[in-house]
Every structure is written in C-alpha cells, then in structure tokens.
py3Dmol code that shows the C-alpha trace and the ligand (Angstrom):
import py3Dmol

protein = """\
ATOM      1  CA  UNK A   1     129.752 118.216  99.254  1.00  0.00           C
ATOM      2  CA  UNK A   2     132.421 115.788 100.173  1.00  0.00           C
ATOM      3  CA  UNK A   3     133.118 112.387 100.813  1.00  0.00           C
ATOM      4  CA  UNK A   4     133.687 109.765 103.396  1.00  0.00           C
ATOM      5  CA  UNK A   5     136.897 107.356 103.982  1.00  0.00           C
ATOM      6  CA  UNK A   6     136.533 104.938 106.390  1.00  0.00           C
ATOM      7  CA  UNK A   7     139.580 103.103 108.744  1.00  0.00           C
ATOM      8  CA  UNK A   8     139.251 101.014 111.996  1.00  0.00           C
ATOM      9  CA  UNK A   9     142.718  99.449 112.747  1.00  0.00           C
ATOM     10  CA  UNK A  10     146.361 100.905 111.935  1.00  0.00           C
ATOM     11  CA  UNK A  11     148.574  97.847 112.770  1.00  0.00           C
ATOM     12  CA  UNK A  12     151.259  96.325 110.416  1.00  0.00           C
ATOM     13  CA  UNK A  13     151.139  93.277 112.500  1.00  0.00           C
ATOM     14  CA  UNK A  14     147.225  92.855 111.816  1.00  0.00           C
ATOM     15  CA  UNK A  15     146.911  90.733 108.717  1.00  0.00           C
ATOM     16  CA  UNK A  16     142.946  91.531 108.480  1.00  0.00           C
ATOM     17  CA  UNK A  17     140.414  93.370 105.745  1.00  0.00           C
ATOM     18  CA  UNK A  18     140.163  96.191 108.735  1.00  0.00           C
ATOM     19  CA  UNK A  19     143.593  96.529 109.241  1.00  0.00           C
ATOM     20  CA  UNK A  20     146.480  98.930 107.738  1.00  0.00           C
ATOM     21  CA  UNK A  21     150.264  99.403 108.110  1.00  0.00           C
ATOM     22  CA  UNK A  22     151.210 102.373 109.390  1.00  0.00           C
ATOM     23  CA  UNK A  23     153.717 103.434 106.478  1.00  0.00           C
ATOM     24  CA  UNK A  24     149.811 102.924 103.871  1.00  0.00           C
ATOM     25  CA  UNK A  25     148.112 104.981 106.067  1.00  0.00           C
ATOM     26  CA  UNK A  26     151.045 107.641 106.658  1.00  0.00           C
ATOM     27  CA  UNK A  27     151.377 107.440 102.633  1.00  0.00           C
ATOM     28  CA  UNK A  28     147.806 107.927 102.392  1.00  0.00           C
ATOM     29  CA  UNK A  29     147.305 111.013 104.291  1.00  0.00           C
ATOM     30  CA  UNK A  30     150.717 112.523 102.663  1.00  0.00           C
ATOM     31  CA  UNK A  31     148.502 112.183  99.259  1.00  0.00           C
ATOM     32  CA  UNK A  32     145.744 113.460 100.556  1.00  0.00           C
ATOM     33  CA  UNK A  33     147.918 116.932 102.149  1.00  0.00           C
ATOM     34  CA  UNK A  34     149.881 116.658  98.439  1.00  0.00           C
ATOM     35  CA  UNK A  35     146.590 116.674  96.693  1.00  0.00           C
ATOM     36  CA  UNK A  36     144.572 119.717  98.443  1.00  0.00           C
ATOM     37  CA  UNK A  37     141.995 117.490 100.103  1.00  0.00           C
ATOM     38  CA  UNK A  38     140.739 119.311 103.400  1.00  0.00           C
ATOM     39  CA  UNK A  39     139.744 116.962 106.459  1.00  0.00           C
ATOM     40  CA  UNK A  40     136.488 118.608 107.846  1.00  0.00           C
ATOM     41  CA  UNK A  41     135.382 118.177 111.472  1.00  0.00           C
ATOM     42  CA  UNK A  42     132.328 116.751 111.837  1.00  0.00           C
ATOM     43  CA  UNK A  43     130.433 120.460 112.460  1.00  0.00           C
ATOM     44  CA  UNK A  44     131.962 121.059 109.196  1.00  0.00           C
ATOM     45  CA  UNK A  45     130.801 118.071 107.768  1.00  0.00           C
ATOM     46  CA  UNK A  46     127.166 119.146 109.569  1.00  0.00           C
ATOM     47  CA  UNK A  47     127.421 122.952 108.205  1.00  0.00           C
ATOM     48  CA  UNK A  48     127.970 121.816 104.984  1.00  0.00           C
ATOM     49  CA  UNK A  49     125.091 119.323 104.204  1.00  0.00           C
ATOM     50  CA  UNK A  50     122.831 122.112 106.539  1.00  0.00           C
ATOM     51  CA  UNK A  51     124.113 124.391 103.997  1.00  0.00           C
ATOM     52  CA  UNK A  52     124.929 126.765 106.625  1.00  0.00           C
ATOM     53  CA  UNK A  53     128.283 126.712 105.644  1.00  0.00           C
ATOM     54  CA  UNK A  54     129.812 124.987 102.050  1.00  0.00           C
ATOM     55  CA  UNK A  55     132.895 122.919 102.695  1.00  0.00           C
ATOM     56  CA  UNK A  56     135.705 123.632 100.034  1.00  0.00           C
ATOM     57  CA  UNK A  57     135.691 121.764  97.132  1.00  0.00           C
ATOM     58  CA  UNK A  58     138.356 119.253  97.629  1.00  0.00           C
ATOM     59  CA  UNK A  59     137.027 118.336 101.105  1.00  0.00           C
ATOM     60  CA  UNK A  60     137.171 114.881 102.753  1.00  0.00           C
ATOM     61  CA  UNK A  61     135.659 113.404 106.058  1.00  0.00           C
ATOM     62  CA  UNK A  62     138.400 110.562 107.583  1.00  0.00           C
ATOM     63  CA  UNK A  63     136.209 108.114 110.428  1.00  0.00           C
ATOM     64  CA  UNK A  64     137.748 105.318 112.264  1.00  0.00           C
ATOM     65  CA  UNK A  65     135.238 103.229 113.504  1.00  0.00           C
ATOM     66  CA  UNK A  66     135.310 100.919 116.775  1.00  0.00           C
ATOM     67  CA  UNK A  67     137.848 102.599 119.217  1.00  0.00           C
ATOM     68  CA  UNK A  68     141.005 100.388 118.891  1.00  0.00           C
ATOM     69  CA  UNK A  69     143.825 101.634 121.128  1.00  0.00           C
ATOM     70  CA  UNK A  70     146.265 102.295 117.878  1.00  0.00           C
ATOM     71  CA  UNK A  71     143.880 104.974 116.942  1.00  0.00           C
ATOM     72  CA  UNK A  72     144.371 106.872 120.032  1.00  0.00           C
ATOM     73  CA  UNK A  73     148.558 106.210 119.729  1.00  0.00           C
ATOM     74  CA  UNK A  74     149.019 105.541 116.338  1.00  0.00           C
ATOM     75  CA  UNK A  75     146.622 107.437 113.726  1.00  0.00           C
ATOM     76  CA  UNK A  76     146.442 110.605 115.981  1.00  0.00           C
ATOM     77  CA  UNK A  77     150.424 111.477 115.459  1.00  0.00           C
ATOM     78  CA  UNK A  78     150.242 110.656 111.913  1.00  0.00           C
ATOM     79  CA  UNK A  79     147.146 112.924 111.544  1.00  0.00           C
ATOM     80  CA  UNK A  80     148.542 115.638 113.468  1.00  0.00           C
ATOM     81  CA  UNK A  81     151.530 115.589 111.513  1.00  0.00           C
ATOM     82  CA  UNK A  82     149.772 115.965 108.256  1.00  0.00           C
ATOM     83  CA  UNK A  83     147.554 118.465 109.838  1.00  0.00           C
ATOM     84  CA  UNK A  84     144.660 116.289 109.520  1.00  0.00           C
ATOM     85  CA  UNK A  85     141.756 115.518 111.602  1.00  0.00           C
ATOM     86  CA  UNK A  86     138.905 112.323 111.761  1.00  0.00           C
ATOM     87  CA  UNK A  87     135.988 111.736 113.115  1.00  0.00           C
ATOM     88  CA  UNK A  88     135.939 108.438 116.042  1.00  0.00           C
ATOM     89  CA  UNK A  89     132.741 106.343 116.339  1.00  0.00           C
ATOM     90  CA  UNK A  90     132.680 104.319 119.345  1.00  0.00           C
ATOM     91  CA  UNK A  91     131.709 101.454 120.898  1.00  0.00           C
ATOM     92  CA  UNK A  92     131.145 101.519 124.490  1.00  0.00           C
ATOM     93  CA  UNK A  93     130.641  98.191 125.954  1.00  0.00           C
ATOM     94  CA  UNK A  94     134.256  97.396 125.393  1.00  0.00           C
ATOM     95  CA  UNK A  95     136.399 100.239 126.462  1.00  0.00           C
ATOM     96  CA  UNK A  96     140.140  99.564 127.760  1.00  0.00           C
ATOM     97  CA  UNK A  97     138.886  95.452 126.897  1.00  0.00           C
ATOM     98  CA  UNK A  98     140.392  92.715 124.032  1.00  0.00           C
ATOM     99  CA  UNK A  99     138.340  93.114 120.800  1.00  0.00           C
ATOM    100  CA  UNK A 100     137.150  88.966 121.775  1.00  0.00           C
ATOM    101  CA  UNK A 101     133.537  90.084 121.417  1.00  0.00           C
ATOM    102  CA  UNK A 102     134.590  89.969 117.292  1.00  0.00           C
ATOM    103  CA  UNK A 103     134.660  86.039 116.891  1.00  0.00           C
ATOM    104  CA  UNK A 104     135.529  87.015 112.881  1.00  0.00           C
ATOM    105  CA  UNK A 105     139.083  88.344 114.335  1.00  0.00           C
ATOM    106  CA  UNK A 106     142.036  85.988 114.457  1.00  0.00           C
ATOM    107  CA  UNK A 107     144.097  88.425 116.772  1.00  0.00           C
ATOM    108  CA  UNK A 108     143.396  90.601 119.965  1.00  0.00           C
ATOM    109  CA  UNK A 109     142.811  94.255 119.615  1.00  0.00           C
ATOM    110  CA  UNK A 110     142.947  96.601 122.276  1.00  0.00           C
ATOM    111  CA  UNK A 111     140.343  99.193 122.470  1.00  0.00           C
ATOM    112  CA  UNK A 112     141.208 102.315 123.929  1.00  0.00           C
ATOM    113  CA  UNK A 113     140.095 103.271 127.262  1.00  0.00           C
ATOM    114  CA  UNK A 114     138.365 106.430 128.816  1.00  0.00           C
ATOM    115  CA  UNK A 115     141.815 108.410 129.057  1.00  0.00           C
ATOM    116  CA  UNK A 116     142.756 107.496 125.598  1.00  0.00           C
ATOM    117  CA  UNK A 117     139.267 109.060 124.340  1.00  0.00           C
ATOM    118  CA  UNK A 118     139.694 111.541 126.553  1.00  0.00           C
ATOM    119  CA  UNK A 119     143.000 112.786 124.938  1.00  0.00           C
ATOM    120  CA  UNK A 120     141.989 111.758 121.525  1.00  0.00           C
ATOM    121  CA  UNK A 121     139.235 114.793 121.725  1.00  0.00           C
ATOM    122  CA  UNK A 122     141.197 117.351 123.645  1.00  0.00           C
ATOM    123  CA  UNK A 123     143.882 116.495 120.258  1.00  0.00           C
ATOM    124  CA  UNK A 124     141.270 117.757 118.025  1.00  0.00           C
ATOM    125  CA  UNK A 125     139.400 114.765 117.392  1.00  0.00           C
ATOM    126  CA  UNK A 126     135.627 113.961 116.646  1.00  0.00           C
ATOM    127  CA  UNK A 127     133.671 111.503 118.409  1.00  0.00           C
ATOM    128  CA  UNK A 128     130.289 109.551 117.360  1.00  0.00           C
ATOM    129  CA  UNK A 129     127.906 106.646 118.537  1.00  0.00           C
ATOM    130  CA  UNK A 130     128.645 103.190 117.663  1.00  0.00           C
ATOM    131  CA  UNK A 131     126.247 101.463 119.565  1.00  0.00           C
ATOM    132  CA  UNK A 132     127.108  99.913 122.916  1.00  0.00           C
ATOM    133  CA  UNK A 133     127.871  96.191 121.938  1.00  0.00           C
ATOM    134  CA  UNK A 134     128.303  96.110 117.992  1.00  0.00           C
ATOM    135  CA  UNK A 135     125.326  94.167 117.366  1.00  0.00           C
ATOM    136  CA  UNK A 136     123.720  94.206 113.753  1.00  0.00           C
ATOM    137  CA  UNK A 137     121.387  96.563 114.755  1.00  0.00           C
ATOM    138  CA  UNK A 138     119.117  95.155 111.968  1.00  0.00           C
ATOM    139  CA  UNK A 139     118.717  92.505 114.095  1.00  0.00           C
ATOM    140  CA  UNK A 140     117.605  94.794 116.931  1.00  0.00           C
ATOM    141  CA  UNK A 141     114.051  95.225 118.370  1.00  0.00           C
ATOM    142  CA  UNK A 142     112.665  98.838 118.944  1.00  0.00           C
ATOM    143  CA  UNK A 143     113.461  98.532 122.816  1.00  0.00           C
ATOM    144  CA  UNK A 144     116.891  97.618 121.670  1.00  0.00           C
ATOM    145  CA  UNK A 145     117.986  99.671 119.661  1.00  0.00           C
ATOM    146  CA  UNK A 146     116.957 102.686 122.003  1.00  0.00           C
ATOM    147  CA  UNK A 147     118.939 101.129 124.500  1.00  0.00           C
ATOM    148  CA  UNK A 148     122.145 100.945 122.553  1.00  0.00           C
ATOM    149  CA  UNK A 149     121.980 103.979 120.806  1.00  0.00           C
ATOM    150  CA  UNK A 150     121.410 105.494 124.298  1.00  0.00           C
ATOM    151  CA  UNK A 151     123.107 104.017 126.704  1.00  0.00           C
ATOM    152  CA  UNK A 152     126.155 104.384 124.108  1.00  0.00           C
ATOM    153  CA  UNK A 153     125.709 107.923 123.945  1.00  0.00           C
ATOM    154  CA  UNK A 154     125.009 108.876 126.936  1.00  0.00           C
ATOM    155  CA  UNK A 155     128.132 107.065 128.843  1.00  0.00           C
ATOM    156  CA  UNK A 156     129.993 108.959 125.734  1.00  0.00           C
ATOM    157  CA  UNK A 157     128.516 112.026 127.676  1.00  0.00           C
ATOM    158  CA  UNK A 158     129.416 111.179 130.573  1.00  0.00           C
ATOM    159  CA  UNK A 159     133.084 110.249 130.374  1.00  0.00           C
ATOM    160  CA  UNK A 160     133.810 112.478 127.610  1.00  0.00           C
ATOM    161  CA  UNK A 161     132.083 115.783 128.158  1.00  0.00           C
ATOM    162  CA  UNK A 162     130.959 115.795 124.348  1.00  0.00           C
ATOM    163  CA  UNK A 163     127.623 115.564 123.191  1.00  0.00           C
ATOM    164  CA  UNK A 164     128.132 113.114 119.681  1.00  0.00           C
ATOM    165  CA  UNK A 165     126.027 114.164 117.262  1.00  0.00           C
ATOM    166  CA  UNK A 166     126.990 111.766 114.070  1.00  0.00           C
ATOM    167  CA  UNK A 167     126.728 107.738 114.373  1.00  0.00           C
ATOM    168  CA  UNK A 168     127.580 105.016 112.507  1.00  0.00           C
ATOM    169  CA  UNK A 169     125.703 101.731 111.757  1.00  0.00           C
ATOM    170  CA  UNK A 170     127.965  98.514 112.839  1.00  0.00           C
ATOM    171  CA  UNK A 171     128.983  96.634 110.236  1.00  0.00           C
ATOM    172  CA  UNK A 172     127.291  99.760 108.038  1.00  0.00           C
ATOM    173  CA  UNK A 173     124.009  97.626 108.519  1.00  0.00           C
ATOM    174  CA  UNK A 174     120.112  99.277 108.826  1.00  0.00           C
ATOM    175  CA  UNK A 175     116.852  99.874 107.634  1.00  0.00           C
ATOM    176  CA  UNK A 176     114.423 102.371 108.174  1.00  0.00           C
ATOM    177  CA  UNK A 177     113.501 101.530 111.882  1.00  0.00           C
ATOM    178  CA  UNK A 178     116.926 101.836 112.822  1.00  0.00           C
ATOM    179  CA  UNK A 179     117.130 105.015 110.851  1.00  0.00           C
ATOM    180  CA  UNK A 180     114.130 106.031 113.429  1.00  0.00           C
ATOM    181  CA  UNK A 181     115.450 105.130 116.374  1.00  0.00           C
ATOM    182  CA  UNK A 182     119.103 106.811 115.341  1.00  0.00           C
ATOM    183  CA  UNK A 183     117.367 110.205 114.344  1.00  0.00           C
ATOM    184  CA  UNK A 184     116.014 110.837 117.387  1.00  0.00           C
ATOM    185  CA  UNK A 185     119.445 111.501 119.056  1.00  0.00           C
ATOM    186  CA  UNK A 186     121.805 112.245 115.919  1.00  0.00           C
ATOM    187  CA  UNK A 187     122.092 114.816 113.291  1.00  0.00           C
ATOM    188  CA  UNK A 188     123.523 112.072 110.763  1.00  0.00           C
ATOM    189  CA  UNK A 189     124.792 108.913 110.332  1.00  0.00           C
ATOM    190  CA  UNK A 190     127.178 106.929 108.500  1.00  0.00           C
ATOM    191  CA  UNK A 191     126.592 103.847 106.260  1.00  0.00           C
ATOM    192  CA  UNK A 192     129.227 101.434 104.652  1.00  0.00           C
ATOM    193  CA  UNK A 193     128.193 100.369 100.824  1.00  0.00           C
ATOM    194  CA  UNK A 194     124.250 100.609 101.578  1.00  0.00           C
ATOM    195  CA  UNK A 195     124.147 104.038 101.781  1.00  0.00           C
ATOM    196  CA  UNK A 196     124.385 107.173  99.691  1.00  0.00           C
ATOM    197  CA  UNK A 197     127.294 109.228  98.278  1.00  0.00           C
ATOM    198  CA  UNK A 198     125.200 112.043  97.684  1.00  0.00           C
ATOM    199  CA  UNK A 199     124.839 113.656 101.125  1.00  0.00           C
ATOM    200  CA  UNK A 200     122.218 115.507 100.361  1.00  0.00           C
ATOM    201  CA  UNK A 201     119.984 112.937  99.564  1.00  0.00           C
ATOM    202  CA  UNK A 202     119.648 111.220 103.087  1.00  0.00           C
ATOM    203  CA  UNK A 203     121.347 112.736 105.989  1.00  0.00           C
ATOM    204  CA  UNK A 204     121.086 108.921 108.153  1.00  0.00           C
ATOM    205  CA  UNK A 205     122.411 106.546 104.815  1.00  0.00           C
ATOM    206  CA  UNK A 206     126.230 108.370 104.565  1.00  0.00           C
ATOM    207  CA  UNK A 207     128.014 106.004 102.239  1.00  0.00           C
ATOM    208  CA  UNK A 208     131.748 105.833 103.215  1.00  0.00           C
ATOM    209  CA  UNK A 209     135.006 104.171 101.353  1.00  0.00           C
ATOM    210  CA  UNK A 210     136.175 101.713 103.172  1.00  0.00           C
ATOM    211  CA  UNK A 211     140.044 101.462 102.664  1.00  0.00           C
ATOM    212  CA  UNK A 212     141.679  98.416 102.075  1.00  0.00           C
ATOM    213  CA  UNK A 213     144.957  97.222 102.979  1.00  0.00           C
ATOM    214  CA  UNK A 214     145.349  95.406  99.607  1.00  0.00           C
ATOM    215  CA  UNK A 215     145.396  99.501  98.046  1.00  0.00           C
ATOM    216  CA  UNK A 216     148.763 100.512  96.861  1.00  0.00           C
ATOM    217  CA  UNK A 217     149.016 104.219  97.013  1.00  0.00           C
ATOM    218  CA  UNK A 218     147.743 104.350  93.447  1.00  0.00           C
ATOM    219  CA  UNK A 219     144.947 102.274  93.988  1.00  0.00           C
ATOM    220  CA  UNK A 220     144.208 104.740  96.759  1.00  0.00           C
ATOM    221  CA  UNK A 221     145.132 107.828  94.369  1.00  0.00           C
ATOM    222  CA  UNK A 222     142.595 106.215  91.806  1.00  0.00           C
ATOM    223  CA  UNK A 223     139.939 105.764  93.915  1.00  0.00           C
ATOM    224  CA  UNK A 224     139.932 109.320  95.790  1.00  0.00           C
ATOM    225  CA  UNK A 225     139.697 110.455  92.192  1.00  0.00           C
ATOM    226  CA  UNK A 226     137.122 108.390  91.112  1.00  0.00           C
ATOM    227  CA  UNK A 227     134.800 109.432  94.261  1.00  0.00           C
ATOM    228  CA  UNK A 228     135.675 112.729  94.023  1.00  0.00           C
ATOM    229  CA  UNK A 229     134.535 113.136  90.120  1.00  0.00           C
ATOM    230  CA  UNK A 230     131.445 111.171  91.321  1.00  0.00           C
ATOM    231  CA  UNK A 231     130.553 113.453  94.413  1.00  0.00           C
ATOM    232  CA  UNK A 232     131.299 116.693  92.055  1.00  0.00           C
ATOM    233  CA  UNK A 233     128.900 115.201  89.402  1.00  0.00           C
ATOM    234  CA  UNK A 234     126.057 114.753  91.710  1.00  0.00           C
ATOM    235  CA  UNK A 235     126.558 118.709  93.161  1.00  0.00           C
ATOM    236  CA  UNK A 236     126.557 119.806  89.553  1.00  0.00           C
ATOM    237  CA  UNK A 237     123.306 118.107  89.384  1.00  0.00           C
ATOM    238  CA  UNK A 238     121.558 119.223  92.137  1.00  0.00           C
TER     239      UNK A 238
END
"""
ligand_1 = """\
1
ZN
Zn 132.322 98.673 113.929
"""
view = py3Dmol.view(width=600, height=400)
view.addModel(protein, "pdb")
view.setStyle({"model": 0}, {"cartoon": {"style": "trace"}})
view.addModel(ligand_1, "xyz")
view.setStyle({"model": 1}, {"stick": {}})
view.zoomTo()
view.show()
C-alpha cells in the first residue's frame, strides 16, 4: 500500500493555501530521500493496488494537480535531483493561458503549455485527467461529465502521445455518478479529504494529503509519519 501527497503550485512569490516555496518543497523531498520513502509511477501505483506487483513498504505517490508552468520548470529539477518522480493531472481547457478562470486566486498563474507537458513526460513524469475546465464535476450532468472527462483525455492523447489512465476530481469533489462516468475511461482516481486512505477499498475515492505551505519540515515529518502508521495499520488488517 502507500499513500498520496498532493501539490499544485511551487512559487515563493504565491502567498496562497495551493502554493509552496521552493526551499519547503526542496526540504520536503530531501526528507522524503533521507527517510527511505520510494516515489512510485503511477503503473506502480496501478500494480500495486492490482496486486500484480507490491510496492515497497515505505512507498509514496507525489501528484501535482492543475498544470501550472512552475511544475514543468520548477518541481521537475528538484524532483530529478532527489531522484524522485510525480504523477501530473491536467487540465486542458487552459494550456499555455493565465490561471483567470480561478476567480478564488489573487495572482496569475501560468499553466504550462503543450511543449512543457511534452518535456515534463519524456523527464519521467506521469500524466492524468483533470477534466477540461475545472468545473465541480458534482455539479455536472451525465452529458457533461462525459464530455470533460473525454474531451480532456483525449486532447491529452493527442498532444501527448500517452494514454492517462489515473484522474483526479477538481477540487477532490464527486459522488457516485461521477465515479461512473470516470470509470469508464480510468483505472483510478484521486480524491482530496472525501476519499479513502485505504486503496484497496475503492480504486475511484484515492484520498491524498494535501500539503500546506503553513508545514514546517516537522509538521511535514509528523504528518508523513502519521499517514504512514495509518496506511500500515489498515494492510495489517486486511
Ligand atoms: Zn485542480
């Protein structure tokens, strides 16, 4: 088993519950390299919950969700340099465009655009679904959510080469029609605080940590501990 952390911006310049300094995020993932933890690829991730193929004990899946540019030139260095990897869920509908469509954010963002994708996968890195446009997919009729979980994966298809085969809810939001529409083109899918820990227990409810940028390293420390006794519990028990 293993469990989920979850990131979207790296930014010191962001002041926002999504955003991190690069020196936190760069201390994070030395703790994690100090500590043992192995980043799995998403087939990993896959192999291990299809039991094909346990990941080791102290094993960790890092996401960034959204596709901000400093993903792409930021967080891929850092990772490499640790000699980790994450998993990148997309959204489509704003590609190489201002992160406006978020009227919650008091800053512009830059998504990344094809090229940066592009080079994020040929570095190693994972890509999911995110829907097209970020809506609340609760919100969502059927017709609408088939659309963008589609369209979003296909145009990930087509300008990526890769096939995604995780997704994650925006804003971690869904219910079981969602959960139908999002099985019929993904292996598994990633929740926020709604979801499950044990990822065993439902493949398309994937709880994941979100870190904050109010976490000193020991808040960090405390928590990977805390999730990681959890997680081990619930193997012992199954
Ligand atoms: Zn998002």
């Amino acid at each position: 088993m293993f469990f989920t952390l979850n990131y979207h911006i790296i930014n010191r310049a962001i002041c926002d519950k999504i955003a991190i300094s690069e020196e936190a995020f760069e201390q994070q993932l030395a703790y994690l390299r100090e500590h043992g933890y192995t980043s799995l690829s998403l087939a990993q991730a896959i192999a291990d919950i299809d039991g094909t193929q346990k990941a080791p004990s102290r094993s960790i899946l890092l996401t960034f969700d959204d596709g901000y540019a400093d993903t792409a030139h930021v967080a891929l260095p850092l990772l490499q340099a640790y000699g980790m990897r994450a998993a990148l869920f997309v959204i489509t509908g704003y590609i190489g465009q201002s992160n406006r469509w978020n009227t919650r954010a008091c800053y512009d963002a830059q998504h990344m655009n094809w090229n940066d994708l592009r080079h994020w996968h040929a570095s190693g890195g994972d890509i999911g679904g995110h829907s097209h446009l970020h809506y609340c997919m609760t919100r969502l009729g059927y017709d609408e959510l088939q659309e963008t979980v589609r369209r979003n994966k296909r145009l990930i298809e087509k300008e990526t080469g890769v096939s995604p085969r995780a997704f994650a809810y925006p804003y971690g939001r869904f219910n079981q029609a969602v959960i139908d529409v999002v099985r019929q083109q993904y292996e598994l899918a990633f929740a926020t605080d709604d979801g499950q820990w044990n990822t065993n227990a439902n493949r398309y409810a994937i709880n994941r940590l979100t870190v904050s940028p109010t976490w000193t390293i020991e808040t960090f420390a405390r928590q990977l501990q805390f999730r990681y006794l959890h997680v081990h519990t619930l193997e012992s028990a199954n």
